[in-house]
PDB file of N, CA, C and O in Angstrom:
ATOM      1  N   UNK A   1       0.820  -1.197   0.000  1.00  0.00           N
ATOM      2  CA  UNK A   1       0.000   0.000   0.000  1.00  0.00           C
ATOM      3  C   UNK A   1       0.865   1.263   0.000  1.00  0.00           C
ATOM      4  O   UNK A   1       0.537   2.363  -0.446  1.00  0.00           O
ATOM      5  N   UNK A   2       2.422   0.807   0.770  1.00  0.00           N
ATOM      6  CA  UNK A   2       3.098   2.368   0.974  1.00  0.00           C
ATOM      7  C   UNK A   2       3.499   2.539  -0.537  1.00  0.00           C
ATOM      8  O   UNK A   2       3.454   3.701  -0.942  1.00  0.00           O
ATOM      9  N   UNK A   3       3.969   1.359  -1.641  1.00  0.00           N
ATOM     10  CA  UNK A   3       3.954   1.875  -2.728  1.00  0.00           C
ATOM     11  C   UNK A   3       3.146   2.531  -3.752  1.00  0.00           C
ATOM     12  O   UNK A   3       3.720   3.054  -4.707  1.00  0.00           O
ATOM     13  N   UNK A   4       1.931   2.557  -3.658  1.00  0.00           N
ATOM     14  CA  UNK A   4       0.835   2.855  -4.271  1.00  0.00           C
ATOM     15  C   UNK A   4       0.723   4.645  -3.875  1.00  0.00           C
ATOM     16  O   UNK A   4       0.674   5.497  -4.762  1.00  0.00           O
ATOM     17  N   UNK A   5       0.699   4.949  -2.488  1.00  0.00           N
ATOM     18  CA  UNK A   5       0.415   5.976  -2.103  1.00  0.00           C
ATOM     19  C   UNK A   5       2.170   7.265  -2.834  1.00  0.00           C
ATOM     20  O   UNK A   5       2.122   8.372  -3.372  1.00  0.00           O
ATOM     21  N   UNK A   6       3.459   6.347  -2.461  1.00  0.00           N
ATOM     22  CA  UNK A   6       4.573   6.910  -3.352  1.00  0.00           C
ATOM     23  C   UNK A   6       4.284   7.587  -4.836  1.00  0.00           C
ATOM     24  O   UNK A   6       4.518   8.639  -5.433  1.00  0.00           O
ATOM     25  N   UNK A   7       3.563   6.196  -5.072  1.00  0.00           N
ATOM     26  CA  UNK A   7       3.316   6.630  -7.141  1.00  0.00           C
ATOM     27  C   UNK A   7       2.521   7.600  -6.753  1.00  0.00           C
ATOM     28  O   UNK A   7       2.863   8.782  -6.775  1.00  0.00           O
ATOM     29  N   UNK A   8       1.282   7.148  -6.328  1.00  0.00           N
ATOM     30  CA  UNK A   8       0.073   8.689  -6.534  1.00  0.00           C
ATOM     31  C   UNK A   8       0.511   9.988  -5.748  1.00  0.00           C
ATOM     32  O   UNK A   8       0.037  11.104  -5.956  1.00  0.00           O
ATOM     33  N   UNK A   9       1.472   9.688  -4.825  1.00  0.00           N
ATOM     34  CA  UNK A   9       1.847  11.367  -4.498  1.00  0.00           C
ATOM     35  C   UNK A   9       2.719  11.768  -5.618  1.00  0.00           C
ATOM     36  O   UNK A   9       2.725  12.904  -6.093  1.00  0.00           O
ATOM     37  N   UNK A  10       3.492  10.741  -6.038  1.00  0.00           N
ATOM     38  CA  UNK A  10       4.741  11.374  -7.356  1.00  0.00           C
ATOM     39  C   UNK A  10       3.873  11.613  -8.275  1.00  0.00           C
ATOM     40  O   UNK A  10       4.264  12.579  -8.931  1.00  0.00           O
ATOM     41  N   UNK A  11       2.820  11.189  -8.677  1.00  0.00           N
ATOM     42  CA  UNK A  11       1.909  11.986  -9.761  1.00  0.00           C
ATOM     43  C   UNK A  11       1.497  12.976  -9.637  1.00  0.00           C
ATOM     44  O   UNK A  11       1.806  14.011 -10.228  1.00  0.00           O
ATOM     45  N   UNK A  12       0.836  12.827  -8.950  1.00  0.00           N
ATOM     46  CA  UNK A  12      -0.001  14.450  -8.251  1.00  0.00           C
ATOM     47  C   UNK A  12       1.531  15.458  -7.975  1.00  0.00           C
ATOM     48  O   UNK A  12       1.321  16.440  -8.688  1.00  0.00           O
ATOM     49  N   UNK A  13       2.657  15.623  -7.425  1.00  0.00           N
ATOM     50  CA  UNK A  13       3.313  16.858  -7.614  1.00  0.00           C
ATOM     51  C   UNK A  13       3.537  16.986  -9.125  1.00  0.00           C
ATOM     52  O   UNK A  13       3.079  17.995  -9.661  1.00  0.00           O
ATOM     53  N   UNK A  14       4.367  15.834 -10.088  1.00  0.00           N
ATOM     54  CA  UNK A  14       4.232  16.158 -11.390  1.00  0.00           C
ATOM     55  C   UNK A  14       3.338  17.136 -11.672  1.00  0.00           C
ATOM     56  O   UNK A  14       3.606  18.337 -11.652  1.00  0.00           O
ATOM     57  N   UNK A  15       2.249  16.645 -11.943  1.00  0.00           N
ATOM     58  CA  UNK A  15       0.870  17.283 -12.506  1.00  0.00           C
ATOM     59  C   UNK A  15       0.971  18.619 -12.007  1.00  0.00           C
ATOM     60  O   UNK A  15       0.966  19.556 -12.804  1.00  0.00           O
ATOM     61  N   UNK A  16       1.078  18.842 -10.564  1.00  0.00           N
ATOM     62  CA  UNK A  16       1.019  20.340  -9.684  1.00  0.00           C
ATOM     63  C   UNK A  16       2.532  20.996 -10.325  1.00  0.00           C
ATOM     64  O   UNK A  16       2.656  22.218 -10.399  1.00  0.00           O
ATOM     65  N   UNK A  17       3.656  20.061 -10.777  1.00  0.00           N
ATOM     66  CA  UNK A  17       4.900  21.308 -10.680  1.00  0.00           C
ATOM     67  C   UNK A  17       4.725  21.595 -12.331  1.00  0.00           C
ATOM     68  O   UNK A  17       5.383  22.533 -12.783  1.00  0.00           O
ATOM     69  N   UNK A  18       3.998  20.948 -13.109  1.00  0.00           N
ATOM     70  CA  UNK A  18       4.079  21.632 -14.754  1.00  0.00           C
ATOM     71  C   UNK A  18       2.849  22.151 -15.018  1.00  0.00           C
ATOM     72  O   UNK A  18       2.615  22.376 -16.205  1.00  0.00           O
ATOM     73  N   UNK A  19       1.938  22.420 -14.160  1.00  0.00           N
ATOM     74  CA  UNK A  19       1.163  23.086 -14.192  1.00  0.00           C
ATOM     75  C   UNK A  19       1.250  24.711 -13.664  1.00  0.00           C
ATOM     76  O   UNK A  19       0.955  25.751 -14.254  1.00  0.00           O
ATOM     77  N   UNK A  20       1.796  24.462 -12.265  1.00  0.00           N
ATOM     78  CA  UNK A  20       2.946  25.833 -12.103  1.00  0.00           C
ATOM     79  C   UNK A  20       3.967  26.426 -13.188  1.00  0.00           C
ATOM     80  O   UNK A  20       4.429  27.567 -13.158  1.00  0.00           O
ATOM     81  N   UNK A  21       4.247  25.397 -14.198  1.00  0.00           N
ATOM     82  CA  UNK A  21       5.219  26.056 -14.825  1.00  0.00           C
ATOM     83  C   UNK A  21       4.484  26.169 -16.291  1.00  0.00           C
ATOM     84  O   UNK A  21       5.133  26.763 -17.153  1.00  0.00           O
ATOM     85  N   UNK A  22       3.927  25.949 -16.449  1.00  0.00           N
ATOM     86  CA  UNK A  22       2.663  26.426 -17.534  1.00  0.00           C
ATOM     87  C   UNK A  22       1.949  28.197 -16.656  1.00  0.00           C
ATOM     88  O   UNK A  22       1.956  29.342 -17.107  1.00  0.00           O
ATOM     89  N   UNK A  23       1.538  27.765 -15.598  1.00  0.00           N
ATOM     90  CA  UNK A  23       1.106  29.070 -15.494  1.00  0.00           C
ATOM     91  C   UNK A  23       1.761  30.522 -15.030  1.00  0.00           C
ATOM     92  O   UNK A  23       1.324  31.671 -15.107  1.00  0.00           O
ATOM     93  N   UNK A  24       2.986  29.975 -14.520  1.00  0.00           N
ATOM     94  CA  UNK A  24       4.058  30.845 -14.590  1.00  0.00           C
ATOM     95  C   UNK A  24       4.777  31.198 -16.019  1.00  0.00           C
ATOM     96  O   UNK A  24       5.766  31.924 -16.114  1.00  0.00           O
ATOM     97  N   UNK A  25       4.158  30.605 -17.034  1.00  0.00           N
ATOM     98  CA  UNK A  25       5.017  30.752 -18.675  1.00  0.00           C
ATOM     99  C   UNK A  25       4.025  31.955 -19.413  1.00  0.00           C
ATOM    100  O   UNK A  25       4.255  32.940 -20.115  1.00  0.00           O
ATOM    101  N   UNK A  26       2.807  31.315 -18.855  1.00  0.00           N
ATOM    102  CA  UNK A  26       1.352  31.531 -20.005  1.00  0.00           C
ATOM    103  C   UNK A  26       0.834  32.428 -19.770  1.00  0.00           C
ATOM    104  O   UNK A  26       0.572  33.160 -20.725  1.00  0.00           O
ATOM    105  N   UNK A  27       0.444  32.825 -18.508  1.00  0.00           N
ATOM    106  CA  UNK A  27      -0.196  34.114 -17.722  1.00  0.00           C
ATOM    107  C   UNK A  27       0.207  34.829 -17.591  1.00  0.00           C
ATOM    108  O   UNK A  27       1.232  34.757 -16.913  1.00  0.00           O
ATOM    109  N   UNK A  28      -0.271  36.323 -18.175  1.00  0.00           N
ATOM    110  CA  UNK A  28       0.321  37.392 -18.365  1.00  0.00           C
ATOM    111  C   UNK A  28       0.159  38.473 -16.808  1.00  0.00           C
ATOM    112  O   UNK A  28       0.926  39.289 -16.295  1.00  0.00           O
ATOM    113  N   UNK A  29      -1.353  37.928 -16.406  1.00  0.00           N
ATOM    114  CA  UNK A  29      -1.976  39.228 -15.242  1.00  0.00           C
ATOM    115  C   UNK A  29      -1.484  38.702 -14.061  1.00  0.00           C
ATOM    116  O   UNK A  29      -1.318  37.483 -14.027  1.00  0.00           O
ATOM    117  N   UNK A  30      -1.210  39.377 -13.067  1.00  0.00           N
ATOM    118  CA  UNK A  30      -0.476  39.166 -11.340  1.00  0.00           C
ATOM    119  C   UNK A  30      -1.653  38.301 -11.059  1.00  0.00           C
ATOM    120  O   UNK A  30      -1.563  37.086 -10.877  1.00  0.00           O
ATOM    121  N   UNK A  31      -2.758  38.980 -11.033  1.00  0.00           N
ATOM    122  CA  UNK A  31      -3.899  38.037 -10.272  1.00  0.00           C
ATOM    123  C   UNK A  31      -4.436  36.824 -10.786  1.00  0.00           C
ATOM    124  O   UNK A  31      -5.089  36.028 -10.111  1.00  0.00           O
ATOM    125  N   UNK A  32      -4.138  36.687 -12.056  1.00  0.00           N
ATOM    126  CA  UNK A  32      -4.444  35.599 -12.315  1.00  0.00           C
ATOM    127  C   UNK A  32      -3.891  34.741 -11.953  1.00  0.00           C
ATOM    128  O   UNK A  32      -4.317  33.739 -11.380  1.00  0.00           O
ATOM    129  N   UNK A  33      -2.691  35.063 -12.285  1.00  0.00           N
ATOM    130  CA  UNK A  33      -1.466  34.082 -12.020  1.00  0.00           C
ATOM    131  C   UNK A  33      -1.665  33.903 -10.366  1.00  0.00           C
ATOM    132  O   UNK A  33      -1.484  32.794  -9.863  1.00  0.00           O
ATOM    133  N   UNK A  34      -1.874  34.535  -9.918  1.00  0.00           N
ATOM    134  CA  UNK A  34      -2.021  34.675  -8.413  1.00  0.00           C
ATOM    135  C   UNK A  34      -3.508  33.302  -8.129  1.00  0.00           C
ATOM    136  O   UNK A  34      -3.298  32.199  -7.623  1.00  0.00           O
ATOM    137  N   UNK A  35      -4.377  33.613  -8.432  1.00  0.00           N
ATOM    138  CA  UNK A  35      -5.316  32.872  -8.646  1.00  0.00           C
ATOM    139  C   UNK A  35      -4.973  31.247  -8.828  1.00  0.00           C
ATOM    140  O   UNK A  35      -5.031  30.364  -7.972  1.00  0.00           O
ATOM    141  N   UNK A  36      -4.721  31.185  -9.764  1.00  0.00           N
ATOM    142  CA  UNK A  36      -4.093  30.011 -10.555  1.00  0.00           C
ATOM    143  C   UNK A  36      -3.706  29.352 -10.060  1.00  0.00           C
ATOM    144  O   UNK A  36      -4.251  28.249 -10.118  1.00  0.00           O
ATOM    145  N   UNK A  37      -2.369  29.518  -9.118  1.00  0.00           N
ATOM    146  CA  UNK A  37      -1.304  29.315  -8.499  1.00  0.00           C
ATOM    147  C   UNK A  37      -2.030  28.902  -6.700  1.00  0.00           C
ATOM    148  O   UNK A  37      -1.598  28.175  -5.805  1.00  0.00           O
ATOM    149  N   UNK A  38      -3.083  29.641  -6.790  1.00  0.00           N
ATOM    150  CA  UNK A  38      -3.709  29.358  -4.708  1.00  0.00           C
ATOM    151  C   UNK A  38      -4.653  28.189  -5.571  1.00  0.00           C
ATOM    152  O   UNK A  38      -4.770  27.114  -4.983  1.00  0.00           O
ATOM    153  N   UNK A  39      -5.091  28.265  -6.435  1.00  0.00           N
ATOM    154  CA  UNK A  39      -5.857  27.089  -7.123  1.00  0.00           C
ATOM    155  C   UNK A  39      -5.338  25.891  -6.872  1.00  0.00           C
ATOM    156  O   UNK A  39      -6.066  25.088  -6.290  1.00  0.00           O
ATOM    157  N   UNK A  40      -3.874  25.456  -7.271  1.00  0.00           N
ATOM    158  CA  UNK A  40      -3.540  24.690  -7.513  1.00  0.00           C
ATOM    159  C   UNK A  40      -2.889  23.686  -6.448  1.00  0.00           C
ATOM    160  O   UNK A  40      -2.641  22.482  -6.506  1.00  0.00           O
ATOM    161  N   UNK A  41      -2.650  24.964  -5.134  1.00  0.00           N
ATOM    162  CA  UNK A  41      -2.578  24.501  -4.249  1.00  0.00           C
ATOM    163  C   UNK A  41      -3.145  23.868  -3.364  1.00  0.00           C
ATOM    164  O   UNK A  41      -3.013  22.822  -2.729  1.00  0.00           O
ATOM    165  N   UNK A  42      -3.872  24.800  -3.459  1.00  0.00           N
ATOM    166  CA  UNK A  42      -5.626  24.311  -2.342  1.00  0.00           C
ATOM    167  C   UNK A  42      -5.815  23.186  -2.696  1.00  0.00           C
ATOM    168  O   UNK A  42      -5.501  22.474  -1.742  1.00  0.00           O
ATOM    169  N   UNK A  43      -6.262  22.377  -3.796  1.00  0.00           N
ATOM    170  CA  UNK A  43      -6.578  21.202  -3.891  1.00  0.00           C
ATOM    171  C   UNK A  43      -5.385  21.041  -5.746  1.00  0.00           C
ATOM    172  O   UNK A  43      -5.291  21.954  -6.566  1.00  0.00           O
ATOM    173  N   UNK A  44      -5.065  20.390  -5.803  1.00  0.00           N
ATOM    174  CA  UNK A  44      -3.526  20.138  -6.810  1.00  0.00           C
ATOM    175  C   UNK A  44      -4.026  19.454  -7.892  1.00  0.00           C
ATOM    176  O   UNK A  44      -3.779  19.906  -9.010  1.00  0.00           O
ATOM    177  N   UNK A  45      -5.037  17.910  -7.718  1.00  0.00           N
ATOM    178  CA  UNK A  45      -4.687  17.435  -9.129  1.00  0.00           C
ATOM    179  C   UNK A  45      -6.326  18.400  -9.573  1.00  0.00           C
ATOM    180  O   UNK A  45      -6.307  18.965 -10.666  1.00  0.00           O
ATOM    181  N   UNK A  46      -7.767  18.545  -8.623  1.00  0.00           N
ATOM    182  CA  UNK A  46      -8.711  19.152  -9.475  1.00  0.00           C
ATOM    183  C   UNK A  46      -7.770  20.334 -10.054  1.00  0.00           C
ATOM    184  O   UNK A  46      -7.455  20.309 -11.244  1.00  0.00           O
ATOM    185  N   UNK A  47      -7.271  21.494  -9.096  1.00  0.00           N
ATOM    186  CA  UNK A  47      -6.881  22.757  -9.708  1.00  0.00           C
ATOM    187  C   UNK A  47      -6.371  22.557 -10.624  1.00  0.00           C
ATOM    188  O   UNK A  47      -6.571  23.518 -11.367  1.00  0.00           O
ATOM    189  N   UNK A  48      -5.236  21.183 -11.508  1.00  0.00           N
ATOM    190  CA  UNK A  48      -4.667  21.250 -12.403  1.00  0.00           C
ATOM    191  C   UNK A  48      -5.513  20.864 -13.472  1.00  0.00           C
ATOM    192  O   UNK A  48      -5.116  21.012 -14.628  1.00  0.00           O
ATOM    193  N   UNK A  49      -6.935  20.257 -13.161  1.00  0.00           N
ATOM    194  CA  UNK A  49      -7.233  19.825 -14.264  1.00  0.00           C
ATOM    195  C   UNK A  49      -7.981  20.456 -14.563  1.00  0.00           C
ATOM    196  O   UNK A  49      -8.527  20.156 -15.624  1.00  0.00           O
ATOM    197  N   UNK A  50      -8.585  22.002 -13.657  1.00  0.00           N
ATOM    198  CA  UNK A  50      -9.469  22.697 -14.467  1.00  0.00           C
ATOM    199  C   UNK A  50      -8.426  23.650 -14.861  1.00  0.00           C
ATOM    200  O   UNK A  50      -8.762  23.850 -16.028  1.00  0.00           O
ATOM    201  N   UNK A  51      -7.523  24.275 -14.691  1.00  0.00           N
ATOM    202  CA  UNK A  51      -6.382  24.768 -15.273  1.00  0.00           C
ATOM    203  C   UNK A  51      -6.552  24.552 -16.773  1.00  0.00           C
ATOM    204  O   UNK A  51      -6.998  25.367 -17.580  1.00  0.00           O
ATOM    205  N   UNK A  52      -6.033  23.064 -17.057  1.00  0.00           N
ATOM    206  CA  UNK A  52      -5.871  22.305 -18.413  1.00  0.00           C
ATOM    207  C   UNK A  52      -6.893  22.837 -19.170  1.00  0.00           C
ATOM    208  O   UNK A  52      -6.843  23.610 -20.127  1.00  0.00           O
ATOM    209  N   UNK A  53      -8.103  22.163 -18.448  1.00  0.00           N
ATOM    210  CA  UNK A  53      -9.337  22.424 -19.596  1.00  0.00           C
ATOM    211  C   UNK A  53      -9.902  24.213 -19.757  1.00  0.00           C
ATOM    212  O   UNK A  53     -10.446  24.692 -20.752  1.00  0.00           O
ATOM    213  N   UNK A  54      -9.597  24.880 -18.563  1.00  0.00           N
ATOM    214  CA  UNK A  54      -9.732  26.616 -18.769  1.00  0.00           C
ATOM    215  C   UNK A  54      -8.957  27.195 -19.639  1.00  0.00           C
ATOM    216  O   UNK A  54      -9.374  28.152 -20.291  1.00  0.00           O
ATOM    217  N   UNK A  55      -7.495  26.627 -19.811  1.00  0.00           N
ATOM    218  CA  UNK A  55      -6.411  27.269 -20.529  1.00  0.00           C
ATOM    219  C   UNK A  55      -6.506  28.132 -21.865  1.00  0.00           C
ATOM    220  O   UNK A  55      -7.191  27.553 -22.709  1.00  0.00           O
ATOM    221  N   UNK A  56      -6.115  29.085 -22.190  1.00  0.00           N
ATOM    222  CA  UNK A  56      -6.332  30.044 -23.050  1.00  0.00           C
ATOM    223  C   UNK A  56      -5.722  29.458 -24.244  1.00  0.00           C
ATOM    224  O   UNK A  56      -4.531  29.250 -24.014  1.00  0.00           O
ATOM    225  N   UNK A  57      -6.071  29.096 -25.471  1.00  0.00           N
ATOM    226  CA  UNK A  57      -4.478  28.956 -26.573  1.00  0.00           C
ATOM    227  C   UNK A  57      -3.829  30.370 -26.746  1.00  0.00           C
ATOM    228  O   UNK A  57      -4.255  31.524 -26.722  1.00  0.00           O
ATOM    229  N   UNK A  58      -2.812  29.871 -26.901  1.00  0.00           N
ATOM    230  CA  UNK A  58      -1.314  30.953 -27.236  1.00  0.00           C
ATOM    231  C   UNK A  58      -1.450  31.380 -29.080  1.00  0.00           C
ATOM    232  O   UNK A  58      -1.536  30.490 -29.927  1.00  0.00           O
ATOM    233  N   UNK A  59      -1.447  32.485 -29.340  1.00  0.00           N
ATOM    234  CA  UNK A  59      -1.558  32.869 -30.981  1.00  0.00           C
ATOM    235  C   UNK A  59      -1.115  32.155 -31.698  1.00  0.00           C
ATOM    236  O   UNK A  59      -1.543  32.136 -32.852  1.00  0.00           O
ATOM    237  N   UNK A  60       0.027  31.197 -31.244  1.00  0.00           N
ATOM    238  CA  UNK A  60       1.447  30.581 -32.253  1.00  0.00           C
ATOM    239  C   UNK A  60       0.522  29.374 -32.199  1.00  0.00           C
ATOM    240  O   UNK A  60       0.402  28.843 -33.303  1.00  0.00           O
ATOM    241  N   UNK A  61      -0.365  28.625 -30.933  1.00  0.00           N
ATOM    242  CA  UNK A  61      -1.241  27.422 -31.064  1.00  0.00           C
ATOM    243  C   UNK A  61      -1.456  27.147 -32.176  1.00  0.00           C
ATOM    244  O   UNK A  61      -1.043  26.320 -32.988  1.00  0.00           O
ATOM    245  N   UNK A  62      -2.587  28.414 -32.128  1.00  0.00           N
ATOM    246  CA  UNK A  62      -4.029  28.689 -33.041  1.00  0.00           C
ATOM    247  C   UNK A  62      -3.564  28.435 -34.375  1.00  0.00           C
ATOM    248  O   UNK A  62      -4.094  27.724 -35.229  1.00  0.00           O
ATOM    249  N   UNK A  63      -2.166  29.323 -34.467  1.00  0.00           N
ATOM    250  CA  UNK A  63      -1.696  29.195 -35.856  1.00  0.00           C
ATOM    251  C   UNK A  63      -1.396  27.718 -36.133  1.00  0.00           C
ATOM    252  O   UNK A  63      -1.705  27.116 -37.162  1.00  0.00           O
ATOM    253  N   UNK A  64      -1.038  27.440 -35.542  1.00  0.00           N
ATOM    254  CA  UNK A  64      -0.234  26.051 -36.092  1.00  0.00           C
ATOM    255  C   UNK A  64      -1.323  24.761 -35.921  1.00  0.00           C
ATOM    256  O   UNK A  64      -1.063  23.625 -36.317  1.00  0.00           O
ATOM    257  N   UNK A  65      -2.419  25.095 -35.347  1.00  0.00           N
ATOM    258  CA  UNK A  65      -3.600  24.575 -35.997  1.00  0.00           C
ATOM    259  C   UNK A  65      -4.264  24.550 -37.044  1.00  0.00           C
ATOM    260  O   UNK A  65      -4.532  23.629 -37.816  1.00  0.00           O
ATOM    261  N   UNK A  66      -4.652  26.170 -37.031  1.00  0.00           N
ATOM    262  CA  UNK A  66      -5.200  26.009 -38.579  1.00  0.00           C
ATOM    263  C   UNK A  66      -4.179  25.791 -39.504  1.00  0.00           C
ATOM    264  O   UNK A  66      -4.816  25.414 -40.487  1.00  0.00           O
ATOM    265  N   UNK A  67      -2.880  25.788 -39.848  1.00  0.00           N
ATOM    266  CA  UNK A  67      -2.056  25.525 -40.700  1.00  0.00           C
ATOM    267  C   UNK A  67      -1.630  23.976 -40.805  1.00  0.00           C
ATOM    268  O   UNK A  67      -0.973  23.549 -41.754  1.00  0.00           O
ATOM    269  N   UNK A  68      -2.042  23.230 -39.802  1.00  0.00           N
ATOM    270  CA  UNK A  68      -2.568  21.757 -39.532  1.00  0.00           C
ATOM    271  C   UNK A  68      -3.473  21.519 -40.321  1.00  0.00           C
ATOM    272  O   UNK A  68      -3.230  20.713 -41.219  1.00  0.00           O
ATOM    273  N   UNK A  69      -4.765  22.121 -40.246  1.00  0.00           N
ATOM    274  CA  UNK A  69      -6.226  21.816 -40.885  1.00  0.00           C
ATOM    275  C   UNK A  69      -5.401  21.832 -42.122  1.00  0.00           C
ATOM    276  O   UNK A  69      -5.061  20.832 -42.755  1.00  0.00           O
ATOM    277  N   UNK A  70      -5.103  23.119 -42.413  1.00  0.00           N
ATOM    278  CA  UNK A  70      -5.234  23.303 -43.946  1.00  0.00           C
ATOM    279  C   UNK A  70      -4.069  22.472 -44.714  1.00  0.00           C
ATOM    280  O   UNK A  70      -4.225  22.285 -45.921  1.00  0.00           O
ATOM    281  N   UNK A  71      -2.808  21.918 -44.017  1.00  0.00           N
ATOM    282  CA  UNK A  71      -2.359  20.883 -44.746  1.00  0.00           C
ATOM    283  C   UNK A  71      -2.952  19.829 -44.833  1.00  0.00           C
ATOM    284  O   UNK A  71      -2.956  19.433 -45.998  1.00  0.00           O
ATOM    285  N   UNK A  72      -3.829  18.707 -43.657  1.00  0.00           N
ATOM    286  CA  UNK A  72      -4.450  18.012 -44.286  1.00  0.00           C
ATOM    287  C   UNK A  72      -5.897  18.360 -45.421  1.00  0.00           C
ATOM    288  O   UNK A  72      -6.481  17.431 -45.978  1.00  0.00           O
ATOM    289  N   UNK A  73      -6.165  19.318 -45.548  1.00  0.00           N
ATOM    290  CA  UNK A  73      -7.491  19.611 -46.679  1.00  0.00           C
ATOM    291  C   UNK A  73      -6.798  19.002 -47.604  1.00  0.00           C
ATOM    292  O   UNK A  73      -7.106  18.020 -48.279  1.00  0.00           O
ATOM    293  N   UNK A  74      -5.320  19.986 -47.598  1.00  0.00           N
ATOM    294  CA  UNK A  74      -4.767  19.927 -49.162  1.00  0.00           C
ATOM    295  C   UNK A  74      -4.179  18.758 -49.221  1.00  0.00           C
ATOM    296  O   UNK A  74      -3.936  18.487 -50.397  1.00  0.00           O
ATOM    297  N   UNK A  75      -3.795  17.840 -48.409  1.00  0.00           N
ATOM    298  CA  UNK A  75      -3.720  16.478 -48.745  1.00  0.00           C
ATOM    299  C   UNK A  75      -4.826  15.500 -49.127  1.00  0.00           C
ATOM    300  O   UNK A  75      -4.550  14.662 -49.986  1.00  0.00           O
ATOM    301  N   UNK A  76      -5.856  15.507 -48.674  1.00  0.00           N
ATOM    302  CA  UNK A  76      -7.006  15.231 -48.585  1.00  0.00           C
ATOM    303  C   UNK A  76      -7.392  15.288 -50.369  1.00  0.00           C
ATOM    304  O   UNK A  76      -7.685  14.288 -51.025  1.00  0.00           O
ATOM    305  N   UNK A  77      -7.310  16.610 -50.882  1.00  0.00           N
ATOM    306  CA  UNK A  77      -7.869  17.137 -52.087  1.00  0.00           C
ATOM    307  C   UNK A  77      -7.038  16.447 -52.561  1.00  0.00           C
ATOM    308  O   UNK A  77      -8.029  15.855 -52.989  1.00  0.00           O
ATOM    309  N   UNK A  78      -5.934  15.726 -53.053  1.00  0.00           N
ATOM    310  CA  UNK A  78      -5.263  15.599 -54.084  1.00  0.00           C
ATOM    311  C   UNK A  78      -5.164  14.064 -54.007  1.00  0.00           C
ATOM    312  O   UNK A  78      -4.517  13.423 -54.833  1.00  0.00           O
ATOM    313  N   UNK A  79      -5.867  13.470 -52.929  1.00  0.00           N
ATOM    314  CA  UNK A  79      -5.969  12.057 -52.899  1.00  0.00           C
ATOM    315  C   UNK A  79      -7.527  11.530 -54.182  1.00  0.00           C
ATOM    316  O   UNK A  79      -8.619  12.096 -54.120  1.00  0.00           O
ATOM    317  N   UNK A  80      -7.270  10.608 -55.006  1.00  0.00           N
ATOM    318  CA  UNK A  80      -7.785  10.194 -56.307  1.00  0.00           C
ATOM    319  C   UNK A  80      -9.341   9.446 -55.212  1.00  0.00           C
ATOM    320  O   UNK A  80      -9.273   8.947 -54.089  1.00  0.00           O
ATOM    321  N   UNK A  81     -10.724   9.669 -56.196  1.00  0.00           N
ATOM    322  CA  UNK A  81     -11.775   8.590 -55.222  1.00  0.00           C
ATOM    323  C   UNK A  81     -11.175   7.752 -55.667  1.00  0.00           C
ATOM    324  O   UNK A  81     -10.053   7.866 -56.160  1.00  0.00           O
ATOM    325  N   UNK A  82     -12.359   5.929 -55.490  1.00  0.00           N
ATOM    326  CA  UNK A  82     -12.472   4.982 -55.451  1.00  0.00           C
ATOM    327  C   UNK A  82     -13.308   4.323 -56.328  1.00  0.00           C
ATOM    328  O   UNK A  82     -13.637   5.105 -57.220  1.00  0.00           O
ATOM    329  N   UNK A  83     -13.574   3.726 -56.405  1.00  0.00           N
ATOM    330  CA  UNK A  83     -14.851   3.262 -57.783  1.00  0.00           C
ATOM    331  C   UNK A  83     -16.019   3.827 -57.024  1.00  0.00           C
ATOM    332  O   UNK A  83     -16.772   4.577 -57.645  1.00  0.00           O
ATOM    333  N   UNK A  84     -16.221   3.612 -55.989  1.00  0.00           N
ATOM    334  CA  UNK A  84     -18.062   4.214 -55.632  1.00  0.00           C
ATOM    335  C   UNK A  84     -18.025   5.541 -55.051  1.00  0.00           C
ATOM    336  O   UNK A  84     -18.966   5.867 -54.327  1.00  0.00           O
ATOM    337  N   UNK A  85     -16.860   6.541 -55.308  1.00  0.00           N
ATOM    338  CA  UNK A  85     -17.095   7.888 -55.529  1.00  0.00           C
ATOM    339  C   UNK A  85     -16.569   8.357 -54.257  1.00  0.00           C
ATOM    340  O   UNK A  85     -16.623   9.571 -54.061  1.00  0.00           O
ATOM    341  N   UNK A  86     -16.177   7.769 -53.551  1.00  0.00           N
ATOM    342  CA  UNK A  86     -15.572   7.908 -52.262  1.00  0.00           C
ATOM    343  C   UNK A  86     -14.414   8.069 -51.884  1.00  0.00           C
ATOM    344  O   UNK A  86     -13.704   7.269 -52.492  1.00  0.00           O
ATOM    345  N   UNK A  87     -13.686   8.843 -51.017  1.00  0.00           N
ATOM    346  CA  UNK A  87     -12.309   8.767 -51.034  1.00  0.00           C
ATOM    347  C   UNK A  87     -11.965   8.107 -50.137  1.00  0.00           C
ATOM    348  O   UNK A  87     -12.514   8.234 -49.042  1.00  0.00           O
ATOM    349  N   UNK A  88     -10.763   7.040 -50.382  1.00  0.00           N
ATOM    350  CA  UNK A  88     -10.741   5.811 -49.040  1.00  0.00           C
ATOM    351  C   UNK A  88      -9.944   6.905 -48.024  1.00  0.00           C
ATOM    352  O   UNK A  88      -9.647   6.577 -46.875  1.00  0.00           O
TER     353      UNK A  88
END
C-alpha cells in the first residue's frame, strides 16, 4: 500500500509542478497568475485539471492549428476517389 500511495503522491506533484510552470510561462496578469497558483494549491490534481481544460491557446497554437487543418485539406484534395465515388 506504501507503494501505491509513493506513485500517486509522485503523480499528483508532477501534474502540480508543470502546471505551475505552464502558469508561470502563459499568464500574463499578477492576479491571475495569483489565482491560478492558490488554485492549484488548495486542492492540486482538481486545480490542475481545471487549469488544463480553462487554458487560453497561445496565438502561435491557433496558428499552427489552422495551418494543420489546412495541410491536411490539401492532402485530402489531391488524394484520387475509389470506384463508388468515395475517397478511401
Amino acid at each position: 500500500m506504501t507503494v501505491l500511495w509513493i506513485v500517486l503522491i509522485s503523480v499528483q506533484l508532477v501534474v502540480a509542478i508543470g502546471t505551475l510552470v505552464d502558469v508561470f510561462r502563459r499568464v500574463d496578469s499578477g492576479w491571475a497568475m495569483l489565482g491560478w497558483s492558490l488554485l492549484v494549491f488548495a486542492v492540486p490534481l482538481l486545480g490542475a485539471v481545471i487549469y488544463w481544460l480553462r487554458r487560453p491557446s497561445s496565438p502561435e497554437e491557433v496558428e499552427q492549428a489552422y495551418l494543420a487543418e489546412a495541410d491536411r485539406r490539401h492532402a485530402r484534395a489531391s488524394q484520387p476517389f475509389d470506384s463508388t465515388g468515395l475517397r478511401p
